[in-house]
C-alpha positions as CSV (number, residue, x, y, z in Angstrom):
1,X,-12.3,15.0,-27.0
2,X,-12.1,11.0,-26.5
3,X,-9.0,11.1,-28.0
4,X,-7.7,13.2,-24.9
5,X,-9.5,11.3,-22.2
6,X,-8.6,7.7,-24.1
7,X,-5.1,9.0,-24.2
8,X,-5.1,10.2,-20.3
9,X,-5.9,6.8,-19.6
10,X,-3.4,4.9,-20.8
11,X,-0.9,7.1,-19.3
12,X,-2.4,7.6,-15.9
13,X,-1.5,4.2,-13.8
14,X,-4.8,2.9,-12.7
15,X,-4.4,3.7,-9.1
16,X,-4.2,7.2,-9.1
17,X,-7.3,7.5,-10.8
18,X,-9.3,5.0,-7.9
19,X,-10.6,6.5,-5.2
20,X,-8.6,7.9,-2.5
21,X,-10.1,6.8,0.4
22,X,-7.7,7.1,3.1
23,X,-8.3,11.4,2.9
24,X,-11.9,10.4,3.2
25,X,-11.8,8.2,5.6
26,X,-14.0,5.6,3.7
27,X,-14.0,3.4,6.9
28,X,-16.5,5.5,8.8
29,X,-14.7,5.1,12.0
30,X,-11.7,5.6,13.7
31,X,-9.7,3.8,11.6
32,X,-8.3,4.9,8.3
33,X,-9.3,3.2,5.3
34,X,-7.3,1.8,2.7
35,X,-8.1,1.5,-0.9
36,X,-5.5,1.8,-3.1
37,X,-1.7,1.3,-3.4
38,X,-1.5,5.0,-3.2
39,X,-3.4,4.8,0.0
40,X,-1.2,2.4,1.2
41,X,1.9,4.1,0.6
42,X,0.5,7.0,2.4
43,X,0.7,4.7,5.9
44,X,3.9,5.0,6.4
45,X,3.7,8.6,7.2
46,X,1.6,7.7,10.3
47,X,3.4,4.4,11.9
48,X,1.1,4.6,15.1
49,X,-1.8,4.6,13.2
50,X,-4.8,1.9,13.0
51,X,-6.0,0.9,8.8
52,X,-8.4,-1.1,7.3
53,X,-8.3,-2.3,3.9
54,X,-11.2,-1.9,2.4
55,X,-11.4,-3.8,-1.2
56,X,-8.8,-6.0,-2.4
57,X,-6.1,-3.9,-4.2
58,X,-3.8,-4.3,-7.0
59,X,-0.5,-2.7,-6.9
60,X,1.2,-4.2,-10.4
61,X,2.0,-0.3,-10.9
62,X,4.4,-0.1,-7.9
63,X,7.0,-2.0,-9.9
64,X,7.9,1.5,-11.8
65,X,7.4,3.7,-8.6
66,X,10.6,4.5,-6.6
67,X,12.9,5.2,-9.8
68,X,12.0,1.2,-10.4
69,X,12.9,0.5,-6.9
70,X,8.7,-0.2,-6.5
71,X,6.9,0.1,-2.8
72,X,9.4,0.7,-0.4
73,X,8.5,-1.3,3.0
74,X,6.4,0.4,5.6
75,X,8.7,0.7,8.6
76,X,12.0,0.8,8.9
77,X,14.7,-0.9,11.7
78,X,14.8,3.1,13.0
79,X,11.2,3.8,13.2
80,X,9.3,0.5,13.4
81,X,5.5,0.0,12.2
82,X,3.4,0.4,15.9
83,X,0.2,0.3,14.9
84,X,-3.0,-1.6,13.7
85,X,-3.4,-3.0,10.2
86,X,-6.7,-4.9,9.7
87,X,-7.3,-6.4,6.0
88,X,-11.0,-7.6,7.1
89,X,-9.9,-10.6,4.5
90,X,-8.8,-8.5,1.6
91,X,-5.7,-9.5,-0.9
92,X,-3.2,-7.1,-1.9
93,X,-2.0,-8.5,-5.2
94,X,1.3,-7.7,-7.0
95,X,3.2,-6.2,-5.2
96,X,6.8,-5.0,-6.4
97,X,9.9,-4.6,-4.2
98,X,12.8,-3.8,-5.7
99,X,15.6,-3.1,-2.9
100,X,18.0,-6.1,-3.3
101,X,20.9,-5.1,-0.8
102,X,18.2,-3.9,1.8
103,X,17.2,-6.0,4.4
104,X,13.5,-6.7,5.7
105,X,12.0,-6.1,3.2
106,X,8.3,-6.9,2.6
107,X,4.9,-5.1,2.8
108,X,6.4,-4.3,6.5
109,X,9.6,-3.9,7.0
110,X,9.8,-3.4,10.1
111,X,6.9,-4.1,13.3
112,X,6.7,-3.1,16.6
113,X,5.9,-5.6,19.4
114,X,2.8,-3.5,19.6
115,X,2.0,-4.0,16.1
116,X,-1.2,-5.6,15.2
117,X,-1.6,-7.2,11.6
118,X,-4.4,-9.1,10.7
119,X,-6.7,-10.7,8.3
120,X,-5.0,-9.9,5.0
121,X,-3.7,-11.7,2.0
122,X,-0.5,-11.2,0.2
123,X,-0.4,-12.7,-3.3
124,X,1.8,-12.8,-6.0
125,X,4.2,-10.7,-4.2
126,X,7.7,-10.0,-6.4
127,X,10.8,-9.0,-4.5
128,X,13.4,-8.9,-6.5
């Protein structure tokens, strides 16, 4: 039996086995929390929305996601990010882009003039 669950570990990427917080709403309020790359990929399916990270994250898997493309920005030139992003000081750590002939490119792509985005760290960031 520790053979199976040794072996589902190595294959599972880290984050899918965290905690999904953003269907629990971790954040206890009304905004929707954020602790995992997987979580953050869900954001772009709610651009109006208001997030909070809630630990700092590490997204070194998202350089295989996408067909190797990685994390593909959150809003786009046609539907722009509008809403609230709030960090409360977290980092999000390695995260891969892999979409040389796009433009704006980035955790957001694109931002609304409405757009808040706050109190959040970016590091070691690869677009290639």
């Amino acid at each position: 039996m520790w053979s199976i669950v040794a072996f589902l570990f190595f294959i599972l990427p880290f984050n899918a086995i965290a905690d999904d917080c953003y269907a629990n709403n971790a954040s206890g309020g009304n905004a929707i929390a954020i602790c995992s790359c997987l979580d953050l990929n869900l954001t772009r399916g709610n651009l109006t929305g208001k997030f909070q990270l809630q630990n700092d994250i590490n997204c070194i898997n998202t350089s295989f996601w996408n067909a190797y493309a990685g994390f593909v920005p959150i809003g786009t030139n046609a539907n722009r990010f509008q809403g609230t992003f709030d960090g409360q000081g977290h980092n999000i750590t390695d995260l891969n882009i892999n979409l040389t002939s796009t433009d704006y490119v980035g955790l957001f792509g694109t931002i609304d003039s409405m757009a808040n985005i706050s109190n959040i760290g970016i590091v070691r960031a690869n677009k290639v």
